[in-house]
MITOR-766042 format. One record per residue (C-alpha): residue number from 1; x, y, z. Coordinates in Angstrom, 2 decimals, decimal comma. Example, Ala and Ser with C-alpha at 12.3 -4.5 7.8 and 13.67 -1.06 7.14 Angstrom:
// residues 2
+-----+---------+---------+---------+
! num !      px !      py !      pz !
+-----+---------+---------+---------+
!   1 !   12,30 !   -4,50 !    7,80 !
!   2 !   13,67 !   -1,06 !    7,14 !
+-----+---------+---------+---------+
//
This chain:
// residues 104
+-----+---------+---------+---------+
! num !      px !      py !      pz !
+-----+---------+---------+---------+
!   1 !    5,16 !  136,84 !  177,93 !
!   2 !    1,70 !  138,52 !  178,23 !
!   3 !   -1,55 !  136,70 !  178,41 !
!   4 !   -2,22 !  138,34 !  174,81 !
!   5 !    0,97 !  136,47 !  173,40 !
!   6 !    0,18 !  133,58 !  175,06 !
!   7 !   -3,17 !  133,20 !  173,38 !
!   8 !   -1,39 !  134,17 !  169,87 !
!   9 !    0,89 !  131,59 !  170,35 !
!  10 !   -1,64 !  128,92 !  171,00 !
!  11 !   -3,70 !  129,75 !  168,55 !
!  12 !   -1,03 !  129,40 !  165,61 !
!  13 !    0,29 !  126,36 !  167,17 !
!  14 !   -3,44 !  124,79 !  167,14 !
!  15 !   -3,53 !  126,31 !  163,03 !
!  16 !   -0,03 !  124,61 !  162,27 !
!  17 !   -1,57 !  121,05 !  163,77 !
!  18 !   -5,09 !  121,20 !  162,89 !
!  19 !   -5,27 !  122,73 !  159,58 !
!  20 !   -3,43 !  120,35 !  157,97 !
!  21 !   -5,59 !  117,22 !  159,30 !
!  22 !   -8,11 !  119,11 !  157,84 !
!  23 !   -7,14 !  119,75 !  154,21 !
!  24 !   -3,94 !  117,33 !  154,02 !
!  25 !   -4,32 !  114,60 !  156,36 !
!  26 !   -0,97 !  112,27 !  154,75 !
!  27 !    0,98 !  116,07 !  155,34 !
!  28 !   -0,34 !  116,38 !  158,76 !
!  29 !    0,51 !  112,96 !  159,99 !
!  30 !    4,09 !  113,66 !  158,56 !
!  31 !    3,94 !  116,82 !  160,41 !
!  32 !    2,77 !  115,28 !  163,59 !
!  33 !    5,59 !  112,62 !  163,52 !
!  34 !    8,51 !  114,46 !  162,81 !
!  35 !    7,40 !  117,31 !  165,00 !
!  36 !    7,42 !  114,37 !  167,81 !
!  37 !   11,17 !  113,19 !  166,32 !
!  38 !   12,58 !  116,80 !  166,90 !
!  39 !   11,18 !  116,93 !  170,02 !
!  40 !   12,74 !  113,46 !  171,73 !
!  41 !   16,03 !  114,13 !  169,87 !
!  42 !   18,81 !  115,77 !  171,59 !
!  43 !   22,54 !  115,63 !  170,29 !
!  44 !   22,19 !  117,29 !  166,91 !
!  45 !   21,45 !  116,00 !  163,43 !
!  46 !   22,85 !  112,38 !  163,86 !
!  47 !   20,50 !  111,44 !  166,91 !
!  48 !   17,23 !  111,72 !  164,95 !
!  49 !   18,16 !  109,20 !  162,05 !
!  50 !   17,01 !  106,12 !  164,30 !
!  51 !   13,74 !  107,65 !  165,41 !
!  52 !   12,93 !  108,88 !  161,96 !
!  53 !   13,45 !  105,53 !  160,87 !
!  54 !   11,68 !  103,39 !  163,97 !
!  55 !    8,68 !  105,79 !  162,54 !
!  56 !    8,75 !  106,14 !  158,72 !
!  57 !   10,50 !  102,62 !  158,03 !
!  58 !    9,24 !  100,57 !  160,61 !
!  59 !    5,77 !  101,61 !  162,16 !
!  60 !    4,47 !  103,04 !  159,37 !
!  61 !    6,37 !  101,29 !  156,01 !
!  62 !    5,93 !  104,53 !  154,23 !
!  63 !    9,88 !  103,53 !  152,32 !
!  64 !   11,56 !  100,74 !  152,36 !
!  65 !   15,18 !  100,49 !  154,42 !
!  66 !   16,77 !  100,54 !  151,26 !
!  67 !   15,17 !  104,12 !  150,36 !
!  68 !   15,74 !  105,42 !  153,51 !
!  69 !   19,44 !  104,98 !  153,56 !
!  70 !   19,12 !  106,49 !  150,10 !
!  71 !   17,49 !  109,54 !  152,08 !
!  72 !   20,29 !  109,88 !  154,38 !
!  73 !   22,74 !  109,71 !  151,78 !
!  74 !   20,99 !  112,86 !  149,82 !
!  75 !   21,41 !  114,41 !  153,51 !
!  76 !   24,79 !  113,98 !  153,60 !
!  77 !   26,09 !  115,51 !  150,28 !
!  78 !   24,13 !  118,25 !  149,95 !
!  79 !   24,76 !  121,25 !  152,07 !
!  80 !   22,15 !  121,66 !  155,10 !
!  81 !   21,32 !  119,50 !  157,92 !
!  82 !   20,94 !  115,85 !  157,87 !
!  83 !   17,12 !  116,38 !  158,36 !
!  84 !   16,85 !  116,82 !  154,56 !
!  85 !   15,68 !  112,49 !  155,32 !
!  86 !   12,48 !  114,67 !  156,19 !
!  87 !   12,00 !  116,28 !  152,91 !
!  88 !   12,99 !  112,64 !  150,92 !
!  89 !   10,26 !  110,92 !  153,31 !
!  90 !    7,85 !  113,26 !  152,50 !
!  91 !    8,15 !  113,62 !  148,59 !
!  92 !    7,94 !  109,49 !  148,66 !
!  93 !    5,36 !  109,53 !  150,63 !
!  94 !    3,50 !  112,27 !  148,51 !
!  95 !    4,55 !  110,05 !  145,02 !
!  96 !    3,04 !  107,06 !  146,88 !
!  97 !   -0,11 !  109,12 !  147,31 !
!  98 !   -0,17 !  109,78 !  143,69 !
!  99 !    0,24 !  106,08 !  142,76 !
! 100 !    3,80 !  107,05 !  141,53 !
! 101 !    7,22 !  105,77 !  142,30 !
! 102 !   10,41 !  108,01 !  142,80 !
! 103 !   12,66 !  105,40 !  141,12 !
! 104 !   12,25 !  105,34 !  137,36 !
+-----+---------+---------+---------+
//
């Protein structure tokens, strides 16, 4: 790669990071931690659901275990990866924001 696509490349990766913290700092964090889960996780699918839940259920207490397994079980019957947990996480977390809950 060229010095000219190296720069390009930094520079986006520094927009996809810090422009979030800027104007959504609950996405960003989100961001920041499962961009650091698909990073340590080798093995497929299956290998992040621990790490997203050390993180989401147990450092941070953004859902409950009970919601979580929920999460996985949306991943597993609908069609897509079993990351889907990171879309569930992230629309709790957002309702939380909000002063909502997902369970009516």
């Amino acid at each position: 790669m060229t010095r000219r696509g190296w720069v390009i490349a930094v520079g986006v990766a520094l927009c996809v990071v810090l422009v979030p913290l800027a104007f959504a700092p609950v996405l960003a964090q989100l961001n920041l931690i499962f961009m650091k889960v698909d990073l340590m996780a080798f093995g497929g699918g299956f290998t992040t659901i621990p790490l997203i839940q050390r993180e989401v259920v147990d450092r941070f207490g953004w859902v409950t275990t009970r919601e979580f397994i929920d999460g996985i079980a949306l991943g597993q019957i609908t069609p897509g990866p079993i990351v889907i947990t990171a879309t569930f996480v992230a629309y709790i977390r957002r309702a939380a924001c909000w002063g909502r809950s997902w369970v009516r």
